[in-house]
N, C-alpha and C positions, 0 to 999 in steps of 0.2 A: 547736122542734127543727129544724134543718137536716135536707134531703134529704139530704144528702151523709152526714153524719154518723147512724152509728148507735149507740144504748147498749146493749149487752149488758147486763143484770143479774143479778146469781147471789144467796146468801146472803151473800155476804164486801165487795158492792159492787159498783159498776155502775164499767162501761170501755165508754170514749169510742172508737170507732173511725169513721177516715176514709176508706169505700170508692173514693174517687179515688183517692187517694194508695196503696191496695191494688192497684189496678188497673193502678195507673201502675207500680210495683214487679214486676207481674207480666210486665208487657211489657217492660220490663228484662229480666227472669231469661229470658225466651222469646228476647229479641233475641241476649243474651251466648251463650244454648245452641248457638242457629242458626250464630250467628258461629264459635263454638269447632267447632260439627262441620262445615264447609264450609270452616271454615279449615283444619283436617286432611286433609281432602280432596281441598284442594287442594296441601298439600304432598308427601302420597303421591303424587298424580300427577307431584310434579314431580321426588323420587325417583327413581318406576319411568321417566322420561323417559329414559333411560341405556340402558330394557333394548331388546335387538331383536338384530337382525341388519349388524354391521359391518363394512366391507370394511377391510385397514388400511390402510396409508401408501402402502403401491408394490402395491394392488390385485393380489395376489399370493392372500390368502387372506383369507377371511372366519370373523369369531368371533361368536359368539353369549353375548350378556350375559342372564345370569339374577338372578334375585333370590330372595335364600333364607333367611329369617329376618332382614330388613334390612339382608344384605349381601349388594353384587354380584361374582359372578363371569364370568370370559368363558375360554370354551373354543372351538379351531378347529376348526371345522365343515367348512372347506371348501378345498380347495388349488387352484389353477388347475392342469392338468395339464400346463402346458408347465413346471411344477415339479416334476415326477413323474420320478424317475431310475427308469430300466429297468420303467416302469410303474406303479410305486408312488410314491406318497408320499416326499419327503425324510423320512429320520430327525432325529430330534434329537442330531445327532452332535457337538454342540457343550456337551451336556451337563455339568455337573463330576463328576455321580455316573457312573461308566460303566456301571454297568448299564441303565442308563436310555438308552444311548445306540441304542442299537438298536432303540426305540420311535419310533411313526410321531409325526409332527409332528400328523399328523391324530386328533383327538382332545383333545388335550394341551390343559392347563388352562396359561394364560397369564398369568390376570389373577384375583384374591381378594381379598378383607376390606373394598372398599371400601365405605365407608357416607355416606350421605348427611346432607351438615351443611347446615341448611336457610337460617341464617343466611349462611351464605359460596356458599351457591349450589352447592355442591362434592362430589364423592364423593372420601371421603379416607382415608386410614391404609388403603391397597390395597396391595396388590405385583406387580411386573408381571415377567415373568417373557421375557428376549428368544432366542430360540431359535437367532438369527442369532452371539450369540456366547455364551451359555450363562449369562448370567448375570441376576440378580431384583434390583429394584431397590425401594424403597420408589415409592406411585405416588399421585399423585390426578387425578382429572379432573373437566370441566369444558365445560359449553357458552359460544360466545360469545354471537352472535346468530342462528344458523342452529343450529333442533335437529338439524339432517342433520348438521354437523359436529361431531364430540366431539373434544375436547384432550384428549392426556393427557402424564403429566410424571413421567418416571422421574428418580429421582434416589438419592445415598447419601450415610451420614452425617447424615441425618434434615438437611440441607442443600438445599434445594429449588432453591437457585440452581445447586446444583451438578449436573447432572445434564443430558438432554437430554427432548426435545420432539417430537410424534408426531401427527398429525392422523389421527382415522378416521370414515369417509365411512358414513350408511346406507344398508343394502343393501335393506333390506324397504322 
């Protein structure tokens, strides 16, 4: 009889088993596990890569992106005051609902739904919401090479080409 090889025997007949080839199957199933949960690990990280603290485009005000059930959102946290009429915060007077319009800018949720698709690098099917002339536009963003700089890409008509383009800087 081979070392390697062992014979179990019962009443029904004896089975031939090859503890290498077990061993070897089980460093497999160990290697694949490690792999799968390190591999998820590291795509959440590259998800939550999005959230923080942003300044936007013309450093006017800063938003803060959260994540909330696997979708991110960004709310204005912060206005420079030299944007502040008669002391306060600009309102949202650019709004289409006009009740709305007399709410501070500060607070205001800007940005929603986007989820990160791990294959295209992307957070997508978002809506971005521009305060400057009242109107949400379908959105996704995106890093290039610097995770300090986020893209982001309003557009309509589920038309990506159509639309404009927005760069925001981190602030944390």
């Amino acid at each position: 009889m081979n070392a390697k090889n062992v014979i179990f025997v019962s009443n029904r007949g004896g089975i031939k088993v090859n503890i290498n080839q077990i061993l070897i199957n089980m460093k497999q199933i160990l290697v694949f596990t490690l792999l799968v949960f390190f591999g998820s690990k590291v795509m959440a990280q590259d998800a939550k890569a999005i959230v923080g603290l942003w300044w936007n485009d013309k450093k006017t005000s800063k938003i803060e992106i959260k994540e909330e059930n696997g979708t991110f959102t960004g709310t204005v946290v912060y206005i420079n005051p030299d944007k502040y009429v008669n002391g306060e915060p600009e309102k949202d007077n650019n709004n289409p609902d006009p009740n709305l319009r007399s709410k501070s800018r500060l607070g205001l949720q800007i940005l929603k739904g986007l989820k990160y698709v791990p294959g295209d690098k992307q957070w997508q099917n978002g809506r971005i919401y521009d305060p400057d002339n009242g109107k949400t536009y379908d959105c996704y963003a995106w890093f290039d090479k610097d995770p300090k700089v986020l893209y982001l890409k309003g557009y309509v008509v589920g038309i990506k080409w159509l639309g404009r383009s927005t760069t925001w800087t981190k602030a944390d």
